[in-house]
C-alpha positions in Angstrom: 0.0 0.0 0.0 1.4 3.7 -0.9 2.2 5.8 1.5 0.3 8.8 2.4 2.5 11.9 0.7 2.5 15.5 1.5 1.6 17.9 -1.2 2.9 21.8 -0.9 1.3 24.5 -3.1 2.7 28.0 -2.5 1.6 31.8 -4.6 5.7 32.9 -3.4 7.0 32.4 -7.1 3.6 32.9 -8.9 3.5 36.3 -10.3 1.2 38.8 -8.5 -1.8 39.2 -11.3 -1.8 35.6 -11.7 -1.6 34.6 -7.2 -5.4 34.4 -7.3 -6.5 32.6 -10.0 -4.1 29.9 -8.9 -4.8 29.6 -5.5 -8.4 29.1 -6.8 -7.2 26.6 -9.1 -4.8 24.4 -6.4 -7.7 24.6 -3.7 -10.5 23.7 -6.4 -7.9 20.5 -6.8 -6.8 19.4 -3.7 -9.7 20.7 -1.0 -12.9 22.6 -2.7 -13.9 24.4 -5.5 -13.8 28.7 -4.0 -13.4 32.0 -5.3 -10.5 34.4 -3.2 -10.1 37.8 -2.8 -7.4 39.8 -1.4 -6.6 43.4 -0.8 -3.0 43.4 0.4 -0.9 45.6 -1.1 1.5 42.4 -1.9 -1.3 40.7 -3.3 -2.3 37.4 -1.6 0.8 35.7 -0.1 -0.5 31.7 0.8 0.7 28.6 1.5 -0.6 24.9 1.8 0.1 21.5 2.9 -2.1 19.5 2.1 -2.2 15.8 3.2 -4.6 12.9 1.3 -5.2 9.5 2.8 -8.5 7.6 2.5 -11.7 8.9 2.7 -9.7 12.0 4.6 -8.0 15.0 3.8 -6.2 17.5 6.0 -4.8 21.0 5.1 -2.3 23.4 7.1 -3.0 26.7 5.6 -1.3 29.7 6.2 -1.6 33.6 4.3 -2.1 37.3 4.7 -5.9 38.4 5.2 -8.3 37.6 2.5 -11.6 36.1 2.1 -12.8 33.3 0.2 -16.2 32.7 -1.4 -18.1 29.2 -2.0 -21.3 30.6 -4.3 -24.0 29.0 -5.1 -22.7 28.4 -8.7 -19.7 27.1 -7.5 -21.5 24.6 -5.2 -23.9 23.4 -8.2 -20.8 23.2 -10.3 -18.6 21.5 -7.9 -20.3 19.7 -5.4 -18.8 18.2 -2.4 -20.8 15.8 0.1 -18.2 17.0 2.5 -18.1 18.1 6.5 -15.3 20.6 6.7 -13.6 21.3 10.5 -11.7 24.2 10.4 -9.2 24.5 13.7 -8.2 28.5 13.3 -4.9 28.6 14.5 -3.9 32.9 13.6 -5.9 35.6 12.6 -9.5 36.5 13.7 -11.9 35.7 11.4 -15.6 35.6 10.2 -17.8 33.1 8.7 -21.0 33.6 6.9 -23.1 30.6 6.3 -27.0 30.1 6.0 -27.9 33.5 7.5 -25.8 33.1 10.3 -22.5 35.1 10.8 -20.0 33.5 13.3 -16.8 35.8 14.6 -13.8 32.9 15.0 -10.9 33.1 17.2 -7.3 31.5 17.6 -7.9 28.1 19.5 -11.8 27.7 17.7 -13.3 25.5 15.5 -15.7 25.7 12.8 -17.3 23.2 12.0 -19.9 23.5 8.5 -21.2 21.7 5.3 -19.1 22.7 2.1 -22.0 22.5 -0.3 -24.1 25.1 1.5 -22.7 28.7 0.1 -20.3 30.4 2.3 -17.5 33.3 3.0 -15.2 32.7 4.9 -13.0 36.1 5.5 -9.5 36.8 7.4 -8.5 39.9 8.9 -5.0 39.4 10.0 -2.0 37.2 8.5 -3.8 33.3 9.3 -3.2 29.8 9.8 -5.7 27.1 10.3 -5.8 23.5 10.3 -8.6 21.8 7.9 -10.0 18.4 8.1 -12.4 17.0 5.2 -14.5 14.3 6.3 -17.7 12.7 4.1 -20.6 13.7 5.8 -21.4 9.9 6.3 -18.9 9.8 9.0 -21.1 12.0 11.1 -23.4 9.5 12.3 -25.7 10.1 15.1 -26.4 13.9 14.3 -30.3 14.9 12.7 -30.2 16.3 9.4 -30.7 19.8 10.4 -27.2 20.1 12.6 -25.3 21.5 9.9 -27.9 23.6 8.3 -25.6 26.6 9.6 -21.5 26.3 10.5 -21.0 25.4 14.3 -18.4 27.1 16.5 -16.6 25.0 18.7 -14.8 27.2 21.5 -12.1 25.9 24.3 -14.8 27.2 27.1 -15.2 24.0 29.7 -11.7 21.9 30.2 -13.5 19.0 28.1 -13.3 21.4 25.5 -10.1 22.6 25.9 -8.8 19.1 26.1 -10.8 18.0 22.8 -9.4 20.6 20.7 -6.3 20.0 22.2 -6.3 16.7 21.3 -7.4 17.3 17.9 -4.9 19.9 17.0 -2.2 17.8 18.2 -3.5 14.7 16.0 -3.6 16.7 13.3 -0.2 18.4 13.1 1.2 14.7 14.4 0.1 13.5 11.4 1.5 16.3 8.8 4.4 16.0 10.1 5.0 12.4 10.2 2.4 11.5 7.7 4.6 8.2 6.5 4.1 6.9 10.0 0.6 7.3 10.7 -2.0 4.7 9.7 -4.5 6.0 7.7 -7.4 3.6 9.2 -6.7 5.2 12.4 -6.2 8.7 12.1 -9.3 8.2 10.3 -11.3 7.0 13.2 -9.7 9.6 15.6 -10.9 12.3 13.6 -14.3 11.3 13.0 -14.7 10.3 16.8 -13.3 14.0 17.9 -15.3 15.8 16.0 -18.4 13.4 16.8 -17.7 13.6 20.6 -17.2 17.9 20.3 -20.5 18.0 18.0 -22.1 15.8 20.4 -21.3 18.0 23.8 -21.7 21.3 21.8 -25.9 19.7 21.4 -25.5 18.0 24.9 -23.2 19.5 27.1 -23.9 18.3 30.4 -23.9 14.4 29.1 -21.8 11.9 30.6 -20.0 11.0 27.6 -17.4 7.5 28.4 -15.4 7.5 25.2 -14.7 11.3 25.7 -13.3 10.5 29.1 -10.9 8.0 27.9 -10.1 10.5 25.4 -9.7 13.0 28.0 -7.1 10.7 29.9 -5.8 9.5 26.8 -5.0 12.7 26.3 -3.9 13.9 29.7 -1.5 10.6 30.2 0.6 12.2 26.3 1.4 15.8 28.2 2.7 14.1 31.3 4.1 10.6 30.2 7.6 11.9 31.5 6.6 12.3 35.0 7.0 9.6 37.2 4.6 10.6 39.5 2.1 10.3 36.9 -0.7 7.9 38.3 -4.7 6.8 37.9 -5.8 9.2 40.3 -4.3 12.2 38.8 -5.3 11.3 35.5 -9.0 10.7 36.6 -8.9 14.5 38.4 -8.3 15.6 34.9 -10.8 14.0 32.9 -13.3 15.5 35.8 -14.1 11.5 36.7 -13.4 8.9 39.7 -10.6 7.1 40.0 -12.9 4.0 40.4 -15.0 5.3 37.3 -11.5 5.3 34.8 -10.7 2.0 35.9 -14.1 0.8 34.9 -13.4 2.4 31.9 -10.1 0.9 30.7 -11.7 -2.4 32.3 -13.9 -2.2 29.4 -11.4 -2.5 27.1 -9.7 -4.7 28.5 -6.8 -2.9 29.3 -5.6 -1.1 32.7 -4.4 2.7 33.7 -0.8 1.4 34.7 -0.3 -0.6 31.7 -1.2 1.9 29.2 1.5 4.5 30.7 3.9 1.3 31.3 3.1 0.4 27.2 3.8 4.1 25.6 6.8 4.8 28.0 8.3 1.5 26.8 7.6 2.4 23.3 9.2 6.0 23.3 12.3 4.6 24.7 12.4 1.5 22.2 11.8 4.7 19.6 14.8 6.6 21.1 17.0 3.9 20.9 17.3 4.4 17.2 17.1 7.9 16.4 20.7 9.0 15.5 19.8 12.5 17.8 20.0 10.8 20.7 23.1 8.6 20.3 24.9 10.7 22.9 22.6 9.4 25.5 23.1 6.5 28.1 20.0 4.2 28.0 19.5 4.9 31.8 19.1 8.9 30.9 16.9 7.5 27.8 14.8 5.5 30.5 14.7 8.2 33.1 13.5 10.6 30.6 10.4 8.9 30.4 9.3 8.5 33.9 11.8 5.1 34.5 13.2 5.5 38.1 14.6 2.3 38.8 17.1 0.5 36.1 15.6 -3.2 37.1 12.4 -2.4 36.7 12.7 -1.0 33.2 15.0 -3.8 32.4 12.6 -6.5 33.2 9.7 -4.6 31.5 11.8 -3.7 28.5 12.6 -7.5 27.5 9.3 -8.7 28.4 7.5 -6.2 25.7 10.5 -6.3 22.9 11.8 -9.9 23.4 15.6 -8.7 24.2 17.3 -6.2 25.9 17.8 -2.3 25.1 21.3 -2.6 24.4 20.2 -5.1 22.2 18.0 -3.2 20.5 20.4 0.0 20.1 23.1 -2.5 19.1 20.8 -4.0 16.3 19.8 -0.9 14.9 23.1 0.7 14.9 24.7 -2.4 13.1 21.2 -1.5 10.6 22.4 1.9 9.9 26.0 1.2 9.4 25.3 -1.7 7.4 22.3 -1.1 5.2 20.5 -3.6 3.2 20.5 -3.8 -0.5 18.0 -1.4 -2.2 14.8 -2.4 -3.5 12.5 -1.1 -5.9 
């Protein structure tokens, strides 16, 4: 199977009379078919990244203010059964769909239907993160929920831990797209923006998949510290201690382990990057919450079958002695 690649489309070496129709042309290709207008004295300066895996794209796009325009011709023209989430990043920004007129801040999403007319305007030098979902992914939500875009704001710390979560995903995934798994970021995507949609309609619910998400979440930022433990990681998701255990119980799967599993795996991922060469495998292992040598010894063969001077012996005899190329 191919591997998801990264596509860059940038106005910087386009002349200035011809930045706009371009941009229109690259976005009508790679996210949706828009008309863009710009003021700047520079004309429009924009960038994107734009990454496609399937049934999913993402965009990081960045520029100097302007607006652009999805008309009703354009969405008879080019239609697009599309849910677009739109994580604004710089900039502030306004949004005018179905009679509604939404002001949209750094740390916000918007959430709206692409083939319902729009304008979409930025007042500052922006950067937003853009996810393209089929609308089929959004199960669960009456027909009427997108009639108008959706503003998602970091108010309550579920919120703020979401969109968190998602933005971090996201820009994990741009970066590194060769190692994500398509299938997955998939199903994190659609889940986030499912569980945000879902609070937005309902937000007092008790909601159990966004609590593991929550601690999911919550266990990434503090991995590192050894002190990390069920009981502060329940405080953040706002739950019981005894209530996250049910949880992971569920899946089969325990608090403890989890941080005991991604701990082992940043260290076995340490071991062969060529930055951290200089480092002894204790300050590798003590960087990621290991206080005792043994203990990470013992749990380091038992997950990886052998030890981690093994394993940093193996993959430096790898990179000095490569394997034959093949096509």
């Amino acid at each position: 199977m191919a591997l998801p690649a990264l596509r860059r489309i940038s106005t910087r070496d386009v002349p200035r009379e011809q930045r706009l129709a371009y941009w229109e042309s690259s976005a009508c290709e790679t996210i949706v078919g828009l008309r863009c207008s710009s003021f700047a004295e520079a004309g429009l300066d924009a960038e994107q990244l734009n990454l496609k895996t399937p049934g999913l794209g993402l965009s990081d796009i960045r520029g100097n203010e302007h607006v652009i325009e999805r008309t009703p011709e354009l969405v008879r023209r080019n239609a697009k059964d599309s849910v677009f989430a739109c994580l604004l990043l710089e900039s502030e920004a306004f949004f005018y769909q179905g009679n509604r007129c939404v002001n949209v801040s750094p740390g916000e999403l918007i959430v709206y239907d692409t083939d319902i007319p729009y304008l979409y305007g930025f007042v500052h030098p922006m950067r937003q993160l853009l996810v393209d979902l089929p609308k089929a992914c959004l199960q669960g939500l009456p027909e009427t929920a997108l009639a108008s875009p959706i503003k998602i704001a970091p108010v309550s710390g579920s919120e703020r831990l979401l969109l968190r979560t998602f933005r971090q995903r996201l820009l994990e995934a741009l970066t590194r797209p060769a190692a994500d798994n398509g299938n997955a970021l998939h199903g994190d995507m659609r889940e986030l923006l499912q569980l945000m949609l879902m609070n937005e309609r309902r937000p007092a619910s008790s909601l159990d998949t966004a609590y593991l998400l929550l601690a999911g979440q919550y266990i990434e930022d503090h991995l590192h510290e050894p002190e990390l433990d069920g009981a502060r990681i329940a405080a953040a998701a706002g739950i019981s201690l005894r209530h996250l255990n049910r949880l992971f119980a569920r899946r089969e799967q325990s608090v403890a382990r989890l941080i005991m599993t991604k701990r082992l795996d940043r260290v076995h991922r340490m071991l062969g990057d060529e930055k951290c060469r200089h480092m002894s495998i204790a300050e590798i292992a003590y960087s990621w919450g290991f206080l005792s040598q043994a203990h990470f010894s013992r749990a380091y063969r038992a997950r990886f079958g052998m030890t981690a001077r093994e394993t940093r012996q193996m993959r430096l005899d790898n990179a000095c002695h490569p394997g034959p190329a093949t096509a």
